[in-house]
N, C-alpha and C positions, 0 to 999 in steps of 0.2 A: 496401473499407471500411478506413479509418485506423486504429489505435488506440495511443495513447497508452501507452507503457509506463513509467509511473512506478515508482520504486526505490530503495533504499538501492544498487544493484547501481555505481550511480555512483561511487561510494566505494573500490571496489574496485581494487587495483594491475593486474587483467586488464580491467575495466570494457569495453573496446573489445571483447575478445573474448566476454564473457557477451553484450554486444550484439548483436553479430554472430549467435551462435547461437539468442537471441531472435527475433532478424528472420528469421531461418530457419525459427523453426518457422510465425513467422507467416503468411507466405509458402505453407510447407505446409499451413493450414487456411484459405488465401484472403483472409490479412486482409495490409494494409500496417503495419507495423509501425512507431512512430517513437521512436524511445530520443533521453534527453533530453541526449545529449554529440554526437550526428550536428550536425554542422554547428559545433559549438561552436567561441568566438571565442577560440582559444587562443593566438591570434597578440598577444594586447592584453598590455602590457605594466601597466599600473596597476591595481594590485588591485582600487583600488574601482569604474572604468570595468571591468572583468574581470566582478567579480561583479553589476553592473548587464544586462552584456551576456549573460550565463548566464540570468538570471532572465525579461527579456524574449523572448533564444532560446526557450524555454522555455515561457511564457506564447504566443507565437506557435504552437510547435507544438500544442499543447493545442485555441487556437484554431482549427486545420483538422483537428483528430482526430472524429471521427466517435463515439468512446467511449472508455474509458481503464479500465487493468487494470494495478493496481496491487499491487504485492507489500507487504504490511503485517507481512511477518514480524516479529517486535520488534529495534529494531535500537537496540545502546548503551542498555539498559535493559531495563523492561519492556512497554514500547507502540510503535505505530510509528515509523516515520524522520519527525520535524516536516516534513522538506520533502515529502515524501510523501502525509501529516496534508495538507498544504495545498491541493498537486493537487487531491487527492480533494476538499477543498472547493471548489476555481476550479473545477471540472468538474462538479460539482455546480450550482453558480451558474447558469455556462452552458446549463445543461440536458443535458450530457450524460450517458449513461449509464455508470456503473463497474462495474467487475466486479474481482473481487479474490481473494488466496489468499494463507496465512500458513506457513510450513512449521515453526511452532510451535504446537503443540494448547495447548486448555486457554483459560481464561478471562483475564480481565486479574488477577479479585482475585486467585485462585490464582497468579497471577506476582507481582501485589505481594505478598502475603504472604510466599510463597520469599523474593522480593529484598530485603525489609525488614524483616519479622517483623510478629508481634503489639504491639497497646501493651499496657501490662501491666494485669491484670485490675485494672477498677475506673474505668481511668483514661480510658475512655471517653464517661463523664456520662450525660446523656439518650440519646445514643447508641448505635448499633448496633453492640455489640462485635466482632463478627464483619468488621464494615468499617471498624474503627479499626487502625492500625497501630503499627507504634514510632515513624514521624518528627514523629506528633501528628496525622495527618489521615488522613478516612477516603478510603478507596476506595469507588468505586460498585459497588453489584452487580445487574446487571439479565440479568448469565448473557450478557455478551456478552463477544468475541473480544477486544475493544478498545475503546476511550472510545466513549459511546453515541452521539458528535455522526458520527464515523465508521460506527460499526454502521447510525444507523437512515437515516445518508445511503444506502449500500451497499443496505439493505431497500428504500429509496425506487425504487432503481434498477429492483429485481425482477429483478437479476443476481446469478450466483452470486457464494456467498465460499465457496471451497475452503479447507479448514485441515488440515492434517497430522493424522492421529491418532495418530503417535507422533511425535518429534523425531527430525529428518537429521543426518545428521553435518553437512554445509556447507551452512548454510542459507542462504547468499546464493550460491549455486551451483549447487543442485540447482536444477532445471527439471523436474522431476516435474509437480509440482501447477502452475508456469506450464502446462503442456502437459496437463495437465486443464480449467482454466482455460477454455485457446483453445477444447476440442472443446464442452463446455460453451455457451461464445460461439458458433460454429456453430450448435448444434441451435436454440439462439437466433436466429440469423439465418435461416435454413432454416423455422424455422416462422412469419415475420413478427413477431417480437419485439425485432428488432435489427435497425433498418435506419440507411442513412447520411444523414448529415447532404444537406438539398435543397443 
């Protein structure tokens, strides 16, 4: 069984090696692992041919993954990686199943809050003060990890979403919670819950 490992983890100056020991553990819980730099056209000299060819690589692999386990830890802000954001939607589309894990606890409003503050009392209107902010616009609150078009995609799946209950020092490094995750995705597949693509 394939799985698609989407990630901020791309970004990373070791990227190659977080991969490596991804597909390792995959490997140890029986799945084929496909990290989205394996294969990548890094030979192409034009940016914009570059990043057309990344995107479609990419999109290819998705298409022969059997399901996708994505890391939504908050990454350059306080919500996930946008190109991550997107997987999860192309995967979704396709019908496959996701499964996910955040090695950041806590809700999104509780992050926007932190990252941006309150707006100041009053200046909310008809408004829910509590999900208005400083930059003039609310955030949602439905007590979810992450923007609800992600969470109730994730719910759809009926796959886990593992979330840190305290914060890691390297959250784009640690492999704790990936490797919860995968056992997770076994009991999963082991009880006919997760099966592969015909």
């Amino acid at each position: 069984m394939k799985l698609y490992l989407a990630g901020p983890e791309v970004f990373l100056d070791d990227a190659r090696e977080i991969g490596r020991r991804k597909l390792e553990l995959c490997e140890r819980f029986g799945f084929s692992g496909l990290f989205p730099i394996d294969g990548e056209p890094l030979l192409v000299d034009d940016a914009g041919t570059l990043a057309r060819a990344i995107f479609a690589n990419n999109l290819a692999l998705m298409r022969t993954a059997d399901a996708v386990l994505a890391n939504l830890t908050p990454f350059r802000g306080v919500s996930a990686d946008p190109g991550t954001a997107f997987e999860v939607g192309f995967a979704f589309a396709l019908g496959k199943p996701v499964a996910a894990y955040s090695n950041v606890p806590g809700q999104l409003l509780h992050r926007a809050h932190a990252a941006i503050g309150h707006a100041a009392i009053g200046a909310a209107g008809a408004g829910s003060a509590h999900t208005f902010l400083a930059d003039g616009l609310h955030v949602e609150d439905f007590g979810h990890f992450d923007n609800l078009m992600l969470a109730e995609a994730l719910e759809a799946s009926r796959l886990p979403v593992v979330q840190a209950q305290t914060p890691t020092a390297d959250p784009f490094r640690d492999l704790s919670l990936f490797e919860q995750t995968l056992t997770a995705l076994a009991e999963a597949r082991a009880a006919g819950r997760l099966a592969p693509s015909p």
